[in-house]
C-alpha positions in Angstrom: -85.9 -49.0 12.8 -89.4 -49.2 14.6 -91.8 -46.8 12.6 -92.3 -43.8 14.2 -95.1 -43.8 17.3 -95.3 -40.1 18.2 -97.1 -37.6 16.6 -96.0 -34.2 15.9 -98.3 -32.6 18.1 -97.2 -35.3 20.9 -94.1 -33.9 20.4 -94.4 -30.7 20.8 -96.3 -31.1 24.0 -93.3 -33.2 25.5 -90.5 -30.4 23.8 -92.6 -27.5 25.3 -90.8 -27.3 28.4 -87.2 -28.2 27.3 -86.5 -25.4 24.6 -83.9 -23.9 26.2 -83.0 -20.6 24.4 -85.4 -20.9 22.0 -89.1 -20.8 21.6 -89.3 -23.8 18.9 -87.1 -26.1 17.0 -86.2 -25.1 13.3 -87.3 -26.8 10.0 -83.7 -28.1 9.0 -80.3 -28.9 10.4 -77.1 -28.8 8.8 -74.2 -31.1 9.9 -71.0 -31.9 8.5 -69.5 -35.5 8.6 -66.4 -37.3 7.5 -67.9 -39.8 4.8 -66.4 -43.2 6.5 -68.8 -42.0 9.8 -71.8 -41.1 7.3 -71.4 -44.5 5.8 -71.2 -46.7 9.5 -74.4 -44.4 10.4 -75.9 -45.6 6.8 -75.1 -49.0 6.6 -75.9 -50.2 10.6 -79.2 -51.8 10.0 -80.4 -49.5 13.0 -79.0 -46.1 11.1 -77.2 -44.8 14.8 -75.7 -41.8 14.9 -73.7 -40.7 17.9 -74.1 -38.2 20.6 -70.6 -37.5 22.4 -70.4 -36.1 25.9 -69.3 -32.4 26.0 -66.2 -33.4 28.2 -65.0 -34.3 24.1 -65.4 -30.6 23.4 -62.0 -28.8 22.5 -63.1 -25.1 24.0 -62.7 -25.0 27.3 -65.2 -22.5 27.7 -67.8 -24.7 26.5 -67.2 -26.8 29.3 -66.3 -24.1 32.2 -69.6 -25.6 34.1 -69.4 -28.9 33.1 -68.4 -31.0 36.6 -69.1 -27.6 38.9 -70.3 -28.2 41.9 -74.2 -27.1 42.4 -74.9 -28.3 45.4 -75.6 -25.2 46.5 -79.0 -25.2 44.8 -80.5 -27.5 46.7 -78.3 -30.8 46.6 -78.4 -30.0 42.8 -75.8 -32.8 41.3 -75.9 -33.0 37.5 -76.8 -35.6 35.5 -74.3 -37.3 32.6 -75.2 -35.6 29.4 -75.1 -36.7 26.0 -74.8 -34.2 22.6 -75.7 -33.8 19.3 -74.2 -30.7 17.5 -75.5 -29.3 14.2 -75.7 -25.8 12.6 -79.0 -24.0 11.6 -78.2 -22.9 8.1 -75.5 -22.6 5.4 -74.8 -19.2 5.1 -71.2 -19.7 6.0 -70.6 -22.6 3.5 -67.3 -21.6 2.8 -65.9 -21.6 6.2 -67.8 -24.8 7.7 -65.8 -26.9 4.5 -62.8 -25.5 5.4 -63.2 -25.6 9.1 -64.5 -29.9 9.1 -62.3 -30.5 5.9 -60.2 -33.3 7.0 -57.1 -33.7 4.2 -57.7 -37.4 3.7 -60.8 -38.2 3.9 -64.1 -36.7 2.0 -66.9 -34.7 3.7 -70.5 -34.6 3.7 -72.8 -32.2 4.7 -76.0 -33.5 5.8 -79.2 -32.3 5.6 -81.6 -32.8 8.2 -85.6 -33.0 9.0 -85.6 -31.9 12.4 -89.2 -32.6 13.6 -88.7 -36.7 11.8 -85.0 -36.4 13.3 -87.0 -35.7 17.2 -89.5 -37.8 16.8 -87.1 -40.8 16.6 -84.6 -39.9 19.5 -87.9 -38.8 22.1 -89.1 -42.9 21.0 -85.6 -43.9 22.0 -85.9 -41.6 24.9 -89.1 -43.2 26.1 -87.7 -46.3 26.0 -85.0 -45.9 28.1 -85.8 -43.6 30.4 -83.7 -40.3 28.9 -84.6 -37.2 28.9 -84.3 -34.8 26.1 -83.6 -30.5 25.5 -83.5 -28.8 22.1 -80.5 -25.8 22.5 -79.6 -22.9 20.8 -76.4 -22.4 21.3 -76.1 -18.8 23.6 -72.7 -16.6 21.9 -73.6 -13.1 23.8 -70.6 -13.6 26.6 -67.0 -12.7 26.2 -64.5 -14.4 28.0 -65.1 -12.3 31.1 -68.7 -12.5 31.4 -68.2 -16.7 31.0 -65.7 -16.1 33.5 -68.1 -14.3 36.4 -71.0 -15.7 35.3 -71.4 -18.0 38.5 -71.0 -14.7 40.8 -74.4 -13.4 41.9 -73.0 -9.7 40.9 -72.9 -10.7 37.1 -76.1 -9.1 35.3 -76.8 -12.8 33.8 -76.9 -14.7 37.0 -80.3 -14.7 37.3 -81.0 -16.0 34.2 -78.9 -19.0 34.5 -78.5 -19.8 38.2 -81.8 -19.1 39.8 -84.1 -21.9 40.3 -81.2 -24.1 39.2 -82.3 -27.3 37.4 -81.8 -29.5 34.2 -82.9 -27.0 32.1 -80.6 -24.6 33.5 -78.1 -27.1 33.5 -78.1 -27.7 29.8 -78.5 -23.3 29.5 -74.6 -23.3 31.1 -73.9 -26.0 28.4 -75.1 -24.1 25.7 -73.2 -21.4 25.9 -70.2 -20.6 23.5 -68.1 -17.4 23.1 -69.1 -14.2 21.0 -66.1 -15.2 18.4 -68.0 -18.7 17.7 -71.5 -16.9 16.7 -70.6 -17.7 12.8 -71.4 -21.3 13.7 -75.1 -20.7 14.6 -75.4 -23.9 16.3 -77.8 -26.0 18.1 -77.6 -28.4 20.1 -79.6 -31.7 21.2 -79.0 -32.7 25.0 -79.7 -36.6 26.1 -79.7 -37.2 29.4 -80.2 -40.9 30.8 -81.5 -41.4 33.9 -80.4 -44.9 33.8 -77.1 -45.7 32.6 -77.7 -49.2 32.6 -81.1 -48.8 30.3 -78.4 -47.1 27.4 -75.5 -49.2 28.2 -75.8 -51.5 25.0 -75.9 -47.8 23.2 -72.4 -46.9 24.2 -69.4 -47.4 22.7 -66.1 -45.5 23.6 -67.9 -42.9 25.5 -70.3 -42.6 22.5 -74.1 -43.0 23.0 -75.3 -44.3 19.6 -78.8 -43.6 19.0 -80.7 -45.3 16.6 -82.6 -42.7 13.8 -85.2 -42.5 10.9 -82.8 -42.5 8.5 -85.3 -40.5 6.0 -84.9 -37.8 8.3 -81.8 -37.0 6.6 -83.1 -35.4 3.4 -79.9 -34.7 1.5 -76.2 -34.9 1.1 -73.7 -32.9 -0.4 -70.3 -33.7 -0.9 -67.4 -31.1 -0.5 -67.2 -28.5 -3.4 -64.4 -29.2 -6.0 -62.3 -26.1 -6.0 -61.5 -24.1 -9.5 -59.3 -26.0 -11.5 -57.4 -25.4 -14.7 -56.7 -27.2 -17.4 -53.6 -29.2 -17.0 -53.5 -33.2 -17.1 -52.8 -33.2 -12.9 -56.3 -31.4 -13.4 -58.1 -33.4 -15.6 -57.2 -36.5 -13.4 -58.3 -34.9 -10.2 -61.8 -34.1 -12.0 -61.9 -37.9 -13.2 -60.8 -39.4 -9.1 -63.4 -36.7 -7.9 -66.2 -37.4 -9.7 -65.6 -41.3 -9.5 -65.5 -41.1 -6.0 -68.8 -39.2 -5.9 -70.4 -42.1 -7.6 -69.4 -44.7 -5.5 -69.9 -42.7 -2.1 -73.7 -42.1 -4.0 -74.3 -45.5 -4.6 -74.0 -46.6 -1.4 -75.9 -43.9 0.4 -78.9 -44.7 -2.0 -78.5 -48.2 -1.3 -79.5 -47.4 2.2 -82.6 -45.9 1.9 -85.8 -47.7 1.1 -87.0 -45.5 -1.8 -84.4 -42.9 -2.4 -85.8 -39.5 -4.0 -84.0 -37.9 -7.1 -82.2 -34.8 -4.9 -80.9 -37.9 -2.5 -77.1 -36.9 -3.6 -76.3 -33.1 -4.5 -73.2 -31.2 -5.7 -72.2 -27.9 -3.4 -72.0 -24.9 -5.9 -69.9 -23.2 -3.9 -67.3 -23.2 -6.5 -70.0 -23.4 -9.9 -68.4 -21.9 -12.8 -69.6 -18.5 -13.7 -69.7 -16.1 -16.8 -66.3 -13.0 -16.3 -67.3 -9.9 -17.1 -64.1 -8.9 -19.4 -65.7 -5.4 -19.9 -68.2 -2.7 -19.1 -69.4 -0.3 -21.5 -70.5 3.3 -20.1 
């Protein structure tokens, strides 16, 4: 990976005017992964992860405006977009294993820098001629408002139709229904301008963008639920705990000087003292 060549202020300055939703990117990023896609990012001597078009989204109402037709704002034709989807704490811990908890295969949760996590995709940006928005994801519409938002009656037509361009482009694909607002997402938009320029990037419909990989501060591998004490038990424990190390090992092996908190343990599930009784 080519050291990094922006600075922070640098940017900042080019970021200003693609916030969309937001006023400023946050500190950290949280995204979950299967392990077998954490290790290909890890182990690919240019540390790639992928950014998938939103036409791979399963909610249809996350994609309601994807291929519209904006002509209508003058000759308006949207560009191919490209996404990167992570969540902006861990409050719902719980829920997000369960949710990206595949049965076969273990899960990580990354942890990520996001001003060192930028700075490396705007220095792939500038090299081939992309464009990039930082998203919060926008849950204030029901069904209905999604649903009338393009007529010029809906109170929040102004807000996303008028003076119709990129960034208002990328506002219609950052929106996501009331229900979803556990998720507290964001999003990262890449738009090429030259398909040909990102062409060696793609692979089934995937654009793989290279990273610092020591943007990725931590990982944490999926909680081992309460146990008792049976033999089935014990040899879980024992399968769990060797699979830890080995999945350690080769994320450490990856990064030039890991630091101590490289590898953590979710406590989601830490044991804790019962209180048997109260006195009054």
């Amino acid at each position: 990976m080519p050291s990094i060549k922006l600075t922070e202020e640098q940017l900042q300055e080019l970021l200003s005017s693609r916030l969309v939703n937001c006023d400023s990117f946050v500190n950290t990023l949280y995204k979950y992964m299967p392990v077998g896609r954490v290790l290909e990012l890890l182990e690919h001597k240019r540390h790639k992860i992928g950014f998938v078009s939103p036409e791979k989204w399963q909610d249809p109402y996350e994609i309601k405006y994807l291929n519209t037709d904006f002509t209508a704002f003058n000759g308006y034709k949207q560009p191919q977009i490209f996404c990167f989807c992570a969540r902006k704490d861990n409050l719902n811990e719980e829920a997000s294993w369960k949710i990206y908890k595949k049965e076969n295969e273990p899960l990580l949760r990354l942890e990520i820098n996001t001003l060192r996590f930028l700075l490396s995709i705007m220095n792939f940006a500038k090299s081939n001629k992309c464009d990039i928005f930082f998203s919060r994801v926008d849950y204030r519409l029901k069904k209905e408002e999604i649903d009338n938002l393009y007529l010029p009656s809906s109170p929040y037509y102004p807000e996303y139709f008028n003076d119709f361009d990129d960034k208002k482009y990328v506002k219609t694909m950052s929106i996501k229904r009331k229900a979803f607002e556990y998720e507290n997402e964001y999003r990262i938009f890449i738009i090429p301008r030259d398909m040909e320029k990102v062409k060696r990037y793609m692979r089934k419909g995937v654009l793989l963008v290279p990273i610092d990989i020591n943007a990725i501060i931590n990982f944490t591998y999926y909680p081992l639920e309460r146990i008792d004490d049976s033999l089935m038990a014990q040899i879980k424990k024992a399968k769990y705990d060797a699979e830890c190390d080995i999945i350690r090992k080769r994320i450490e092996a990856s990064y030039p000087n890991p630091p101590d908190s490289l590898f953590i343990r979710s406590t989601l599930y830490s044991d804790v003292d019962i209180i048997e009784k109260v006195e009054v």
